[in-house]
N, C-alpha and C positions, 0 to 999 in steps of 0.2 A: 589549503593554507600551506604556506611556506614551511621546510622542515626546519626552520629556524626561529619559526614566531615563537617570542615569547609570553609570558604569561602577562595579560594587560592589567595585572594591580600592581607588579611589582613594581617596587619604589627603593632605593634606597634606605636602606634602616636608619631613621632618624629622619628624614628627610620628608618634611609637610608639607601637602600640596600647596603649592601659590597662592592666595588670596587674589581673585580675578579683580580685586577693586583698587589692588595695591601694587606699582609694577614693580616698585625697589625691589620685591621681591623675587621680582621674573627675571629681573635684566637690569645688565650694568654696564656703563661705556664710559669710557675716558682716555684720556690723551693726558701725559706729564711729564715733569723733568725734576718730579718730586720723587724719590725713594717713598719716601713714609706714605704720600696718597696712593702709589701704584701699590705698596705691601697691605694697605687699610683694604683698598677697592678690591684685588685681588683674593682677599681672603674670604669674600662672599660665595666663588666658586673653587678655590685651592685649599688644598689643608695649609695646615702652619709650615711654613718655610721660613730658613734662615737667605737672604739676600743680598748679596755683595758687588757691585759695581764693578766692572773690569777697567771702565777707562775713567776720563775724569769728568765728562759731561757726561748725566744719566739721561736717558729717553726712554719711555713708553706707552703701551696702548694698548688697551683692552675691550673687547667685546664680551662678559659672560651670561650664560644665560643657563636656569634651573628648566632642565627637561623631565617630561615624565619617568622617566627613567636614570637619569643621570644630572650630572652636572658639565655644561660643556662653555669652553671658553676659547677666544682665538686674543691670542696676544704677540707683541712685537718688543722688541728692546733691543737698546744695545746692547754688547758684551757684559754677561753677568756669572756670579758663579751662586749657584743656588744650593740647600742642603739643609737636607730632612733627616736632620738627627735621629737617634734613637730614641730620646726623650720625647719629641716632637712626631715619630710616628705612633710612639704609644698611644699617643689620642686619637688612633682611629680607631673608629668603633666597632670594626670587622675586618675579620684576618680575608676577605671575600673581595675587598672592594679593589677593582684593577685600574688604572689610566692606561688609554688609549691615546696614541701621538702620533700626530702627522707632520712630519717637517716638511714646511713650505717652502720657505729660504731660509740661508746661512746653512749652521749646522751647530752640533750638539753633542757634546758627550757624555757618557754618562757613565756611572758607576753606581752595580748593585751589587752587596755579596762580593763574590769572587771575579766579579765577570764585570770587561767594559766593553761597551760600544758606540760607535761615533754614527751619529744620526747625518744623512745629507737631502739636499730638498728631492722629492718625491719618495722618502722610505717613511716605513711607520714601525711602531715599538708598543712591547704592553709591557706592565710594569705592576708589580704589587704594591701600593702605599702603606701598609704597614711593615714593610722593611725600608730600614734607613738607605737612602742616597744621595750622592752629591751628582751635582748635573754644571757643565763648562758649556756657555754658549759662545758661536762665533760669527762675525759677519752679521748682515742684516736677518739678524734671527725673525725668525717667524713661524709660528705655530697654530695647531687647535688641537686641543685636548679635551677629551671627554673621561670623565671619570663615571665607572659605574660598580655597585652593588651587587655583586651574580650570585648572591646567597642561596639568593631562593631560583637559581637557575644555576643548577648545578653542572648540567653537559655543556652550557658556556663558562662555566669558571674553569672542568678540565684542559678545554679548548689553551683560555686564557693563559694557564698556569702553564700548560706543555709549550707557547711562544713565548712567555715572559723573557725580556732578556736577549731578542732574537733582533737582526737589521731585516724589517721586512719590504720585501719594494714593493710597490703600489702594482695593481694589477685595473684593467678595467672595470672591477668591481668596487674596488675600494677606490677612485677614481668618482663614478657617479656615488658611494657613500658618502664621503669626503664632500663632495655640493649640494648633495641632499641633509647633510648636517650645519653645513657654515649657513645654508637657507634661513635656519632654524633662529639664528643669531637676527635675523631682521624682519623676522614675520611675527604679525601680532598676536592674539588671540583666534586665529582660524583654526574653524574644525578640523582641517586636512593636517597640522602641527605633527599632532600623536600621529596617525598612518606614516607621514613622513618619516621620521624616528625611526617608529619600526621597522621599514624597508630598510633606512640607511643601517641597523643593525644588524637586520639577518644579512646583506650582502657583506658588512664586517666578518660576522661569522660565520660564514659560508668559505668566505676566502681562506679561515685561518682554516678551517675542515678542513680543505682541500690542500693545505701545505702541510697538515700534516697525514694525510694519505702518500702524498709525494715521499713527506720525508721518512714514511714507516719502510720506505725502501729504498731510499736515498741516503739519509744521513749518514755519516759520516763513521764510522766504525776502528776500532784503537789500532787494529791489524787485519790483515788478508783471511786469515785464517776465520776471524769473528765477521767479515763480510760471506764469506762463504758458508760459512754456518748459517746466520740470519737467509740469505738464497733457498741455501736448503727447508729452512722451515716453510717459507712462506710457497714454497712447490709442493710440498706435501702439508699445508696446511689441513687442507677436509681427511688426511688419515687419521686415526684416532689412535694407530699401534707408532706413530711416530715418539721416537723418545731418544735419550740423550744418547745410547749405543748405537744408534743411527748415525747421527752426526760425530762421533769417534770414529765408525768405519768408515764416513764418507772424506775423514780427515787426516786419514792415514793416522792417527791418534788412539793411546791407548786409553782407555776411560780418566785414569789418572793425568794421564797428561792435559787430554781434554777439562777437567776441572781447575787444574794448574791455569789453563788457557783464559779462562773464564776469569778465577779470584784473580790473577794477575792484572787484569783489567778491572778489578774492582765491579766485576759484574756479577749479578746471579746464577744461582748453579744453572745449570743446562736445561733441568726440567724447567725451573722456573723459567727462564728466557722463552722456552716454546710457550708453555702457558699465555706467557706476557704477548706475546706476538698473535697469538690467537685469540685472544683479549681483545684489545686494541684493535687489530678488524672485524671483530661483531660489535665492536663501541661506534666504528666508523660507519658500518653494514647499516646501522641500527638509525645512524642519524641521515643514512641516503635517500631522499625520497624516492629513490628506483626501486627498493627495498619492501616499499612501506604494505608491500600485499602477500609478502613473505612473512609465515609467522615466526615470532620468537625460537621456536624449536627449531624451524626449519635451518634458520641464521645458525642457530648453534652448534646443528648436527653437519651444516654448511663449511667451519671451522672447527672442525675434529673433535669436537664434547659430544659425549656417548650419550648425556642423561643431558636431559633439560632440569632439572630442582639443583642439579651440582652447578649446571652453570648459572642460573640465577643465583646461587650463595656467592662463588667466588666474584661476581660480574658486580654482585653489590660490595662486597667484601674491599675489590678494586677501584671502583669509583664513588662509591656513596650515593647509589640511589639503583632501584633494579630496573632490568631490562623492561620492563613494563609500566615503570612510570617515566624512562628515558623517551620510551615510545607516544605515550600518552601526553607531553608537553608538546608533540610536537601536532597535537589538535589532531580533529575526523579524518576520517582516510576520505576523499574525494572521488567522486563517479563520476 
């Protein structure tokens, strides 16, 4: 099995299977130049949004449809300005639940928090619904959005929550995700539906694994000095006597200055930063399926922890679930 299958009950919380004799339930399609029928229709697969026309003739279109796992819709419109209050996010019913975006045509911007970004055709976005945002679309907007529940799938919600907010471009992965989803939108009741799904997710979240393995060595760092540091960690990762008077002598920095270094970036002390980086490669180690015949200790003692029972405390401690149920979602080891 894929290091990425997930667990085949989950459902979104709240969310009841289809009734196979009812399709309202399944699937929704329309074509308008009515506001009030595209916000009516839409709100079968979208939470409550506020929806404001940008020009003076309104157009749109919808496909959605309730998947085992999600809710996924591909819609079209002209120019609109959308926005999901605070009021309006509070009604969702899990701080868990992410949407996933694909922009097809036009483009998009968006605002969450503190952070904006402008979506363009072939990028993709994940995003929390229960924080409020405003979203400006432009051009022949065109989208599919899938909204999902990672409650009970916890190493895809860290996945989620560490891209939230990010311009992602498509890669050949998310490419066959991407047609093995919009599939989903015109197929009936065939047994092959669910398989489908679930490939088109784990190569989702496989892509985002892999960007953020890139970016645990890539991103972008406040100064020179704080790239040099992270360097140094991640070369002397598997030592276990590596500690913060390491990286002061390899910084020409006095320990004080060295902490000065760190709180001035608004970052953690020094220890914890190693900590943090040796974390996060046995999080990533753990989800590899090249891994998967290396045991937990081995992983551990791999990235510089002395004791395997310390790093299962801090490893749940940091992600909310332990090294041994991270491992175990990801099904039998294969011969």
């Amino acid at each position: 099995m894929n290091a990425f299958a997930p667990r085949r009950d989950a459902r979104p919380a709240g969310m009841p299977s289809p009734a196979p004799s009812d399709a309202s339930l399944r699937a929704t399609s329309l074509r308008t130049t009515s506001l009030e029928r595209f916000v009516s229709a839409s709100g079968a697969h979208l939470p409550p949004l506020e929806v404001v026309p940008q020009t003076a003739t309104f157009r749109a279109s919808l496909r959605g449809r309730n998947l085992h796992s999600g809710q996924l819709i591909q819609l079209a419109s002209s120019p609109v300005r959308v926005t999901r209050t605070p009021r309006l996010a509070s009604h969702t019913g899990t701080d868990h639940t992410f949407k996933l975006v694909w922009q097809l045509q036009g483009g998009a911007e968006m605002e969450q928090g503190n952070r904006t970004i402008r979506l363009g055709a072939g990028q993709m976005a994940v995003y929390r619904l229960s924080t409020p945002y405003r979203l400006h679309t432009f051009g022949d907007y065109r989208v599919l959005m899938l909204s999902l529940d990672l409650a009970d799938m916890p190493e895809w919600r860290q996945l989620a929550e560490r891209c939230q907010g990010q311009v992602l471009p498509w890669d050949a992965a998310v490419q066959g995700a991407l047609a093995a989803l919009r599939s989903q939108l015109v197929w009936g009741d065939d047994p092959m539906v669910a398989k489908v799904e679930e490939v088109a997710l784990e190569l989702v979240f496989d892509f985002l694994w892999r960007r953020q393995r890139q970016q645990l060595h890539c991103a972008p760092m406040p100064s020179e000095r704080l790239v040099r540091a992270r360097r140094l960690v991640l070369e002397r990762l598997a030592d276990p006597t590596l500690a913060p008077e390491d990286l002061a002598s390899a910084l020409n920095l006095s320990m004080r200055a060295l902490y000065d270094e760190f709180r001035r970036h608004q970052l953690a002390p020094p220890a914890t930063f190693i900590r943090e980086l040796r974390l996060e490669r046995c999080y990533l180690a753990l989800l590899d399926a090249a891994n998967r015949r290396n045991t937990i200790t081995h992983i551990a003692l791999e990235h510089g922890f002395v004791d395997g029972a310390h790093f299962a405390r801090v490893f749940r401690q940091r992600y909310g679930i332990s090294p041994v149920e991270l491992r175990r979602r990801q099904g039998p080891l294969e011969h």
